[in-house]
C-alpha positions in Angstrom: 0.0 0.0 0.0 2.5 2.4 0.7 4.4 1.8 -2.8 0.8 2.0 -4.4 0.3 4.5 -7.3 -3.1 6.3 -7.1 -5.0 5.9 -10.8 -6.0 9.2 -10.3 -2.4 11.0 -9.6 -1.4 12.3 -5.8 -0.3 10.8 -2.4 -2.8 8.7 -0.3 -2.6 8.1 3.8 -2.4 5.0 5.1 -3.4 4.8 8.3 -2.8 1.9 10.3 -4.2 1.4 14.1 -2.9 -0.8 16.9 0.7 -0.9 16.1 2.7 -2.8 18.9 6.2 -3.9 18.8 6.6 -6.5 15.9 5.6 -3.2 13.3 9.3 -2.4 14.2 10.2 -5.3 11.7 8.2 -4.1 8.7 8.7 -0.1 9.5 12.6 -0.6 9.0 12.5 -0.1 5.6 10.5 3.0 5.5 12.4 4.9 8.6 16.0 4.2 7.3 15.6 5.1 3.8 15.2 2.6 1.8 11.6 2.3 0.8 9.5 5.4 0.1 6.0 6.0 -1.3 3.1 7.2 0.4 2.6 8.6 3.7 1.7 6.1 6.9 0.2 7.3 10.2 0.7 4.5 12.9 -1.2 4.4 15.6 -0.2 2.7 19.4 -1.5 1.9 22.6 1.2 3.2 25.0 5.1 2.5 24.2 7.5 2.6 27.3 10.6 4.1 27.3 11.9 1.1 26.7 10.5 0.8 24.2 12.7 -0.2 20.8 9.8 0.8 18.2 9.6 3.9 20.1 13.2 4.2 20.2 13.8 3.8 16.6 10.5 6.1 16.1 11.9 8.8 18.0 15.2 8.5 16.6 14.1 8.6 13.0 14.8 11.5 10.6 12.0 10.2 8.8 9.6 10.3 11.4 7.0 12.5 13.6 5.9 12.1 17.2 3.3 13.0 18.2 2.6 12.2 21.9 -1.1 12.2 23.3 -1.0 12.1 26.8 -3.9 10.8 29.5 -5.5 13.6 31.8 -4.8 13.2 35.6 -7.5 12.4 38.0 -6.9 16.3 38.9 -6.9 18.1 35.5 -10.3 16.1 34.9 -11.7 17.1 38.4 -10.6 21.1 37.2 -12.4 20.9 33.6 -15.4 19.7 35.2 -15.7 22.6 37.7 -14.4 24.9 35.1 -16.9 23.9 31.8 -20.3 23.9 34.6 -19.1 27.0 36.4 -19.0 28.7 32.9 -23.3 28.4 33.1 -22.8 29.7 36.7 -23.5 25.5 37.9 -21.6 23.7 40.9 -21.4 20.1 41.2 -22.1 17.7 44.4 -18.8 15.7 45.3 -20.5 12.6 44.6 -21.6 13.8 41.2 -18.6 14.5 40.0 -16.4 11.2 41.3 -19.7 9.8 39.2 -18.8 12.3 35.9 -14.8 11.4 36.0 -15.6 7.7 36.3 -18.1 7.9 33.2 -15.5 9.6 31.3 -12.2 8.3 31.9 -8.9 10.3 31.0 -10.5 11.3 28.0 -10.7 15.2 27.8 -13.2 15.0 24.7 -15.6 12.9 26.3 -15.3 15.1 29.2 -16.2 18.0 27.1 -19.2 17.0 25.6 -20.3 15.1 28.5 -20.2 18.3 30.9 -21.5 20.5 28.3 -24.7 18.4 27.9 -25.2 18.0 32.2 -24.7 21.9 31.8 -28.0 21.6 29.5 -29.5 19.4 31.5 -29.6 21.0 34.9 -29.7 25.0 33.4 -31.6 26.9 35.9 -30.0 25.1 39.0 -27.4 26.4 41.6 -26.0 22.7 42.1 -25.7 19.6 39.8 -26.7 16.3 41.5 -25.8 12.5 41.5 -28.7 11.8 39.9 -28.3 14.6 36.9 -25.0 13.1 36.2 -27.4 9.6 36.2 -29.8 10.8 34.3 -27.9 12.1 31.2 -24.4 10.9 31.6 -23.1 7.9 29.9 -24.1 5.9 27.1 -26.3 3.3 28.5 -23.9 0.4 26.7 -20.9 1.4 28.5 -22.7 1.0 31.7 -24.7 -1.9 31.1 -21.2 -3.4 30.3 -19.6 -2.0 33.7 -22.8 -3.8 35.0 -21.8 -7.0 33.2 -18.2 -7.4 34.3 -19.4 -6.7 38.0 -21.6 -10.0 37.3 -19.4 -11.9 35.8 -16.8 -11.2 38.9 -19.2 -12.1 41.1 -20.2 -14.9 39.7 -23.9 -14.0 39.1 -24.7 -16.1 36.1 -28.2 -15.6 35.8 -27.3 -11.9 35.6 -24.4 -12.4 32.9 -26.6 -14.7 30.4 -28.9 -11.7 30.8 -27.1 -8.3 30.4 -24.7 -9.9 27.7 -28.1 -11.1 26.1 -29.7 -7.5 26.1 -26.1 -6.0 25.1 -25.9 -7.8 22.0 -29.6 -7.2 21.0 -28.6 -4.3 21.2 -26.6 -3.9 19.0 -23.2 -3.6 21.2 -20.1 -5.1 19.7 -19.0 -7.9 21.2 -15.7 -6.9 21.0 -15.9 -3.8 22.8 -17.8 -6.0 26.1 -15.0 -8.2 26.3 -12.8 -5.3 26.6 -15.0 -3.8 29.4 -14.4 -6.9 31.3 -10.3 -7.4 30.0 -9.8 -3.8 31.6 -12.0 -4.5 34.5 -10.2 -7.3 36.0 -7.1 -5.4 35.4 -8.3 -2.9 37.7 -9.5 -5.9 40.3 -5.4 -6.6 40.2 -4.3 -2.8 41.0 -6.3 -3.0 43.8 -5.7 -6.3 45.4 -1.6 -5.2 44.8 -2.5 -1.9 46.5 -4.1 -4.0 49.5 -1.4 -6.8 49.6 1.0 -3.4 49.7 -1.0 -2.7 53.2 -2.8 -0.1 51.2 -6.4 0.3 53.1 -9.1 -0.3 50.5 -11.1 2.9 50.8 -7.9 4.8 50.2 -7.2 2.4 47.3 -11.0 2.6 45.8 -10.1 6.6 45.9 -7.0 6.4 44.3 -7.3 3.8 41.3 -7.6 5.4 38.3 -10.6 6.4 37.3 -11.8 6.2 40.9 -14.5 3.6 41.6 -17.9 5.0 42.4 -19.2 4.4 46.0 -22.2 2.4 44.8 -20.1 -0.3 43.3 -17.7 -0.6 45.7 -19.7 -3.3 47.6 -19.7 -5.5 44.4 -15.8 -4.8 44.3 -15.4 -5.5 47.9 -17.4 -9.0 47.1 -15.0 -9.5 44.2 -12.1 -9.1 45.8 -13.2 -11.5 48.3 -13.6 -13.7 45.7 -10.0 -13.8 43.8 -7.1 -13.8 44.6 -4.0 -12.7 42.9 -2.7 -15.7 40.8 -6.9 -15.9 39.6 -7.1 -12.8 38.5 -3.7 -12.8 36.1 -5.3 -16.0 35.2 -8.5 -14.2 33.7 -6.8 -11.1 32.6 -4.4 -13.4 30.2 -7.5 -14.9 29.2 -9.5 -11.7 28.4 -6.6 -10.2 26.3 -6.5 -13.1 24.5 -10.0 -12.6 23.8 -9.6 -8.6 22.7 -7.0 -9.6 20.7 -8.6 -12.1 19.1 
């Protein structure tokens, strides 16, 4: 593709997504010289500095960086306060923990998340737990958040049915298994924060995003329910899965 000619004249782009470390291999060509054409835009998860696709990325004459960089708990907790305050709104404590775990590290999301709640609640002094409820979200995501907590729990009346309504639904199946790959992920940062003699209320606060009081109980009962070795165990499994 990138040696292609266009029938109709000009340079194309070709864009390739979820480029790990064996893209190294067939980018050589391209970043020391010796193969040219059209332009490529690769696109990664993150690289570590140790990174040797990153490395020879960086390094590159022939190459652009362009780093994107995920919003701290913080900067999200700011541009909440900051895009409601605009429409003269403050937000409940709850409320927002609710917001930031709906949206993640991701500032666009944020954006037009906040900017609809602003909508939502215009002609109130205070925006509530159950305005971020009401409007926030996009009733998949949660039903899937909803899903892993099953699954961990081992409810599997409740699995057969959510995954069920999820997939009438239209949802890709793909992007549930995902839900549940990074959810059990998150079950192993906090059991290492506990088994660090991290209490698990301070550890609920400080996981990123944090994890909203009214599931903690189901986490609590999850926890309970795995232990370490399990839960690497069904995270391999899960990415398997994703990648897949």
């Amino acid at each position: 593709e990138m040696q292609a000619i266009s029938m109709l004249g000009g340079q194309k782009a070709i864009w390739v997504k979820g480029v790990s470390e064996n893209f190294l291999k067939v980018a050589a060509p391209v970043l020391d010289g010796t193969a040219q054409g059209n332009f490529i835009v690769a696109e990664s998860s993150n690289l570590a500095k140790s990174s040797k696709l990153r490395d020879a990325l960086e390094k590159s004459p022939r190459a652009i960086i362009i780093p994107l960089y995920d919003a701290e708990d913080s900067d999200i907790s700011a541009a909440i306060e900051q895009t409601l305050a605009r429409t003269g709104l403050n937000i409940e404590q709850d409320a927002k923990l609710r917001l930031m775990e709906l949206v993640g590290s991701s500032r666009g999301l944020l954006q037009r998340e906040a900017e609809k709640l602003a909508l939502y609640a215009m002609g109130q002094q205070m925006v509530t737990l159950a305005d971020v409820e009401a409007v926030c979200g996009n009733g998949a995501d949660d039903d899937a958040d909803d899903l892993a907590d099953a699954m961990f729990t081992g409810d599997l009346e409740a699995v057969d049915r959510i995954f069920t309504l999820l997939l009438e639904g239209g949802t890709d199946a793909g992007r549930v298994v995902m839900v549940a790959h990074n959810h059990a992920m998150k079950l192993q940062d906090l059991q290492l924060a506990v088994n660090r003699g991290t209490k698990l209320e301070m550890a609920f606060k400080f996981t990123k995003p944090p994890v909203f009081f009214k599931r903690q109980p189901s986490f609590r009962r999850q926890l309970g329910a795995w232990d370490m070795q399990s839960l690497i165990q069904a995270a391999s499994t899960l990415g398997d899965a994703v990648f897949q």
